[in-house]
MARLUM-797135 format. One line per 2 residues: number of its first residue (from 0); their letters; for each residue x, y, z of C-alpha. Coordinates in steps of 0.001 Angstrom, whole numbers, padded with zeros to 6 digits. Example, Ala and Ser with C-alpha at 12.3 -4.5 7.8 and 13.67 -1.06 7.14 Angstrom:
0 = AS = 012300/-004500/007800 | 013670/-001060/007140
% end
This chain:
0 = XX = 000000/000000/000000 | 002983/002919/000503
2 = XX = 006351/002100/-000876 | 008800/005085/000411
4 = XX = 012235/004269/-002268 | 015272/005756/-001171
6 = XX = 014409/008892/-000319 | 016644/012235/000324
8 = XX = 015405/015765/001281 | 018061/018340/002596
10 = XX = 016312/021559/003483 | 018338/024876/003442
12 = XX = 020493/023559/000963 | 023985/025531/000254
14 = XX = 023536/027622/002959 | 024989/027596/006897
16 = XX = 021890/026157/007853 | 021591/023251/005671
18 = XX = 020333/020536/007092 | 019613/016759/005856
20 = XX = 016762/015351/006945 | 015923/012220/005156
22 = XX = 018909/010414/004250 | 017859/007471/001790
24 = XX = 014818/006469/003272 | 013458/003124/002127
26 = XX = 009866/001790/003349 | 007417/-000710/002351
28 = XX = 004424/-000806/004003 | 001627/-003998/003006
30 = XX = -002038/-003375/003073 | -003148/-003850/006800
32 = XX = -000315/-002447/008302 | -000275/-000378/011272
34 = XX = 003086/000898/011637 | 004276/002893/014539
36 = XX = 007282/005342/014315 | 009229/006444/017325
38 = XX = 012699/008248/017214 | 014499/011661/019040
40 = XX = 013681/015059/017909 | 015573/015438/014669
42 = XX = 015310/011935/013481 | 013130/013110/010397
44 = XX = 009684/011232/011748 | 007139/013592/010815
46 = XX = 009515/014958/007891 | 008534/011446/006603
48 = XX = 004805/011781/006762 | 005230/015481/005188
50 = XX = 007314/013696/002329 | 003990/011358/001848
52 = XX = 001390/014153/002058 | 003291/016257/-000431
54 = XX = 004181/019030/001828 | 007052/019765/000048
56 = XX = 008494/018123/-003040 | 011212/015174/-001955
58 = XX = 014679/016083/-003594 | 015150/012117/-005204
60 = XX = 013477/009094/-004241 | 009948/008099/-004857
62 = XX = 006451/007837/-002679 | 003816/005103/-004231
64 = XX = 000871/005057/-002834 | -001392/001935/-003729
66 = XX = 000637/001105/-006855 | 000418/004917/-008172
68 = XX = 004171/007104/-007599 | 002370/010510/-006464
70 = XX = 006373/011789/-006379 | 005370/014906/-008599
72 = XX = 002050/015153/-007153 | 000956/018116/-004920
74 = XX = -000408/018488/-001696 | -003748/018682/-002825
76 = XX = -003899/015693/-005075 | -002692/013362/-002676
78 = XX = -005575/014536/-000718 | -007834/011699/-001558
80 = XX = -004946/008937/-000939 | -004854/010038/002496
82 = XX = -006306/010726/005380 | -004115/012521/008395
84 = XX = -004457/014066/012257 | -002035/016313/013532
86 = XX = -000545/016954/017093 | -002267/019943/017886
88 = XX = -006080/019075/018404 | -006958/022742/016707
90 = XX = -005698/021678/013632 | -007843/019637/011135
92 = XX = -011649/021236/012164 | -013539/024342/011377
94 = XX = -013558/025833/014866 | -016873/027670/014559
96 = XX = -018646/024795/012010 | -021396/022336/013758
98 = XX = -019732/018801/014455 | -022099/017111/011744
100 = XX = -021112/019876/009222 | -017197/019154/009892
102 = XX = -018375/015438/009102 | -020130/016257/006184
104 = XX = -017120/018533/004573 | -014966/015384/005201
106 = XX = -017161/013380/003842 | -017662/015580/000813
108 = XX = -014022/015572/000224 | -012833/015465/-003640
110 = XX = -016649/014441/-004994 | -019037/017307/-007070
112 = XX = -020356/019851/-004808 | -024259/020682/-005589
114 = XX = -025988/023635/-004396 | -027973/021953/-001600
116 = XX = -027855/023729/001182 | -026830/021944/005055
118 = XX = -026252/018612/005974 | -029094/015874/004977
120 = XX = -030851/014350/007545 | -029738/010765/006023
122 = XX = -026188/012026/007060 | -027252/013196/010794
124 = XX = -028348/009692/011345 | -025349/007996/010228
126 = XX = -023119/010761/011843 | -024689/010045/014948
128 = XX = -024349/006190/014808 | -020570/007062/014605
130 = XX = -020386/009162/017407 | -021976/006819/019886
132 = XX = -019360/004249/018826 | -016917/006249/020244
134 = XX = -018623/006613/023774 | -017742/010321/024263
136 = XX = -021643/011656/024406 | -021114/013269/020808
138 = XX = -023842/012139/019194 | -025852/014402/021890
140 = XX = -024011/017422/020550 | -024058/017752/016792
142 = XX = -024772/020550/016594 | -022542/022313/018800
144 = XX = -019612/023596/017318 | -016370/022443/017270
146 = XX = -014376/025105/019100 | -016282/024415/022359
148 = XX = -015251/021020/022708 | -012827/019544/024297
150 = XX = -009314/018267/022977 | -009918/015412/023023
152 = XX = -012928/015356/021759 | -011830/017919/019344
154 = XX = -009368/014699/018280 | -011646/012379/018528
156 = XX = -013942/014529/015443 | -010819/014897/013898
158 = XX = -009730/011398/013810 | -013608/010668/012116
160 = XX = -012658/013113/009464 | -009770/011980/008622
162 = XX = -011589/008039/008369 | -014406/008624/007280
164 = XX = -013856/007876/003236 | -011602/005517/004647
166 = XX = -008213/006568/003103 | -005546/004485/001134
168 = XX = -003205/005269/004015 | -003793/007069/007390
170 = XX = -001080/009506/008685 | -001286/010043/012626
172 = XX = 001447/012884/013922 | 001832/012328/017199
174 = XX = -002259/012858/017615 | -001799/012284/021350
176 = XX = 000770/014174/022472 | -001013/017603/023472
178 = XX = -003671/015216/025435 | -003620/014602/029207
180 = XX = -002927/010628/030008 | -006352/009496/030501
182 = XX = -008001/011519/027221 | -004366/010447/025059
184 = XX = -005437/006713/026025 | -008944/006906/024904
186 = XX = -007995/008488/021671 | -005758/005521/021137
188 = XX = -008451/003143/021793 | -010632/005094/019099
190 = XX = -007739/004752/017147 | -007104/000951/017440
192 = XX = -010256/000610/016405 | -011116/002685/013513
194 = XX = -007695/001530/011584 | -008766/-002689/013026
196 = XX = -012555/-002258/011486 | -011791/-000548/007969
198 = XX = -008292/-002695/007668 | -006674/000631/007242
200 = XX = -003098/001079/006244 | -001524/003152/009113
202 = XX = 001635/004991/010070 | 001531/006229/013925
204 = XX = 004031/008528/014954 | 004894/008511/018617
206 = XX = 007466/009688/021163 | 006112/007178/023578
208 = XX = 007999/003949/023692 | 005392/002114/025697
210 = XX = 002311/003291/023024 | 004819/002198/019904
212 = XX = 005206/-001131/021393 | 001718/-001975/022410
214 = XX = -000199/-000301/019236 | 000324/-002065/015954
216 = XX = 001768/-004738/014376 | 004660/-003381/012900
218 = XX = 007510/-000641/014957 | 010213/001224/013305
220 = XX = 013097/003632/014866 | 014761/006572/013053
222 = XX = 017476/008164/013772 | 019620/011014/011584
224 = XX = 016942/010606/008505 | 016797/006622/007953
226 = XX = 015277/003901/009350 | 017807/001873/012303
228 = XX = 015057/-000730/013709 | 012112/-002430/012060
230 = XX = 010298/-005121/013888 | 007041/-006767/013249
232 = XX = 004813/-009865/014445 | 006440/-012204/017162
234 = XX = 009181/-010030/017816 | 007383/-006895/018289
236 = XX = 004689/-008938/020480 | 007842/-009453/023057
238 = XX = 009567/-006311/022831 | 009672/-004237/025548
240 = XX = 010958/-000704/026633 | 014078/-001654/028179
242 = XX = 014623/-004045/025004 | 014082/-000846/022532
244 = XX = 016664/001129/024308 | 019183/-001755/023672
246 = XX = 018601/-002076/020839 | 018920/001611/019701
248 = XX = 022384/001742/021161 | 023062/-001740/019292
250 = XX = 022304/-000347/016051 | 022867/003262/016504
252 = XX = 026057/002760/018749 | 024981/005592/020943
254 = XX = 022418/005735/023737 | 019356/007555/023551
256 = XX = 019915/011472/024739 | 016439/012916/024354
258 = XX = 015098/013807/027337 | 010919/013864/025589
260 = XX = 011902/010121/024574 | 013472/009056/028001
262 = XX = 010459/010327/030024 | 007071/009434/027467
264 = XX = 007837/005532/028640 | 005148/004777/031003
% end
């Protein structure tokens, strides 16, 4: 489903502040996969997912997506490959838009726009079948807008959105990291089960160590732009924290030295 082929993007380039940040990254991902990324700050994580979403054009390499190289594509016409939620729970919703009407522009997403006016009521009933799924009283509220709720509730709409076509790949960027402990866990949950019921293809990227090894069924490390660690099914099953920061220094030959990393294990 996403084939990432040797892969280089250097931003700054020439200039005192140059700075590589992928550094021949190779990834195959099948369809099914739920992938979770962890490295330090720096280690070109979520410069990977922007490389897949077409933030920015890649300098060589290619991105396939489903057996199509969207390399040369924009931003915008990757849009209906993929479906992504970002850290920062603000991000991803129309603040002062109804929670059904959010819904309904994701679900309107790259199709013909009529001149209908508002959200069917066909689509309130199935928007509200999907909010009580996810057991956070939402389906009480559709109508209230977005800006008033929660974060993560906010996340929780957001994650919907970004589902709800069900997407050749979803992209999650560290979608739990702004969340308190009890809310980040729940959103997980929601998580786990979205990607298990549509068999979506999923990267997750994470700086907690505990949450990459228990979500998934594949784990990769970066470190300085590539991939250094890639473990899936038994072994992954086993790992553990104190086995992940072994094996960093194994393959890395250094020990891990950010701080963020060291403390998101519990």
């Amino acid at each position: 489903m996403l084939e990432i082929k040797n892969v280089y993007k250097t931003f700054n380039k020439g200039t005192v502040n140059e700075k590589r940040a992928l550094c021949g990254l190779s990834l195959t991902l099948n369809e099914g996969d739920f992938c979770t990324v962890i490295g330090g700050n720096g280690a070109g994580k979520s410069t990977m997912l922007n490389a897949i979403a077409g933030v920015w054009p890649v300098d060589s390499g290619a991105v396939i997506i489903d057996g199509k190289d969207v390399s040369k594509l924009p931003e915008h016409k990757r849009a209906s490959y993929l479906g992504r939620v970002f850290q920062d729970p603000m991000t991803g919703t129309v603040a002062n838009m109804e929670i059904a009407e959010n819904l309904a522009i994701a679900a309107r997403r790259g199709k013909r726009r009529g001149l209908s006016w508002g959200v069917k009521r066909e689509e309130k009933v199935k928007y509200r079948e999907m909010l009580k799924e996810f057991g956070l009283g939402l389906e009480d509220r559709m109508t209230s807008k977005v800006g008033l709720l929660s974060g993560g509730q906010r996340q929780a709409i957001t994650l919907l959105m970004a589902t709800i076509q069900k997407p050749k790949l979803l992209l999650l960027d560290e979608h739990t990291a702004a969340l308190d402990p009890k809310t980040a866990s729940k959103v997980l949950e929601l998580s786990d089960k979205i990607i298990a019921e549509n068999n979506l293809t999923a990267l997750m990227v994470t700086h907690n160590m505990k949450d990459a090894i228990a979500h998934g069924n594949r784990l990769i490390m970066m470190n300085d732009g590539k991939i250094i660690l890639n473990i899936s099914g038994e072994e992954k099953k086993k790992l553990t924290v104190d086995d992940l920061l072994k094996k960093f220094e194994q393959v890395s030959g250094s020990k891990i030295d950010n701080d963020r990393m060291l403390l998101s294990t519990d």
